[in-house]
N, C-alpha and C positions, 0 to 999 in steps of 0.2 A: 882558968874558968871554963874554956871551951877546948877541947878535943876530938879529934879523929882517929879510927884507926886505919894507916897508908897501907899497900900494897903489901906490904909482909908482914900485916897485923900487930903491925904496932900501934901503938895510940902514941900520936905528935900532939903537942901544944897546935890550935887551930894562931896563925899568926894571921895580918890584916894581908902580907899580899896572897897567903893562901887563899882566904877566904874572897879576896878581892878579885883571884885569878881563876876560881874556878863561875862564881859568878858570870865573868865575863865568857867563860868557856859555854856555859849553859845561853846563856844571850846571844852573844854569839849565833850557835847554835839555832836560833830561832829567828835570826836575822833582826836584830836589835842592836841597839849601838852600845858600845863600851862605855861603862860606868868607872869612877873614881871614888876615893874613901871621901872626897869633899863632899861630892853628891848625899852620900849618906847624914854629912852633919848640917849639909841644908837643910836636907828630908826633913831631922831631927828637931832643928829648930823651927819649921814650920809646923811639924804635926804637934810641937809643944802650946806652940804659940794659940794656934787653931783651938786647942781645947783648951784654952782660957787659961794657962801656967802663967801668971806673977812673970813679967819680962825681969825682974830681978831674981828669979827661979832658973830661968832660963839661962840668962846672961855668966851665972855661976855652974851651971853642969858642962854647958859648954866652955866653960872656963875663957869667956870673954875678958877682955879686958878694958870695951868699952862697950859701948852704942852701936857699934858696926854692924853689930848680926841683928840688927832690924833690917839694915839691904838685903838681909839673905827671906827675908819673910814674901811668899810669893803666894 
């Protein structure tokens, strides 16, 4: 679904620790602390929640299994 193209013009499949590594390279960079792929699926489930998504909407994208990913609601 997502690609790049690397240093010798190729186009790679975009994979989560690239995209997770270079992230952290830009942050980094700007004296921010390092991020994880959990962060993002907190993110997710809070900005779903936030705009009013059906918690049984929610609960199935993030492919919960139970109730838990309401602790993640901040």
């Amino acid at each position: 679904l997502f690609a790049y193209r690397d240093d010798n013009d190729a186009v790679v499949a975009l994979t989560k620790n690239a995209f997770l590594g270079r992230l952290n390279e830009i942050w980094a960079a700007a004296g921010m602390q390092r991020v994880s792929g959990h962060c993002f699926r907190i993110g997710g489930t809070t900005a779903l929640l936030h705009m009013g998504v059906d918690t049984e909407v929610v609960k199935m994208s993030g492919r919960w299994k139970s109730d838990a990913f309401l602790r993640y609601w901040r």
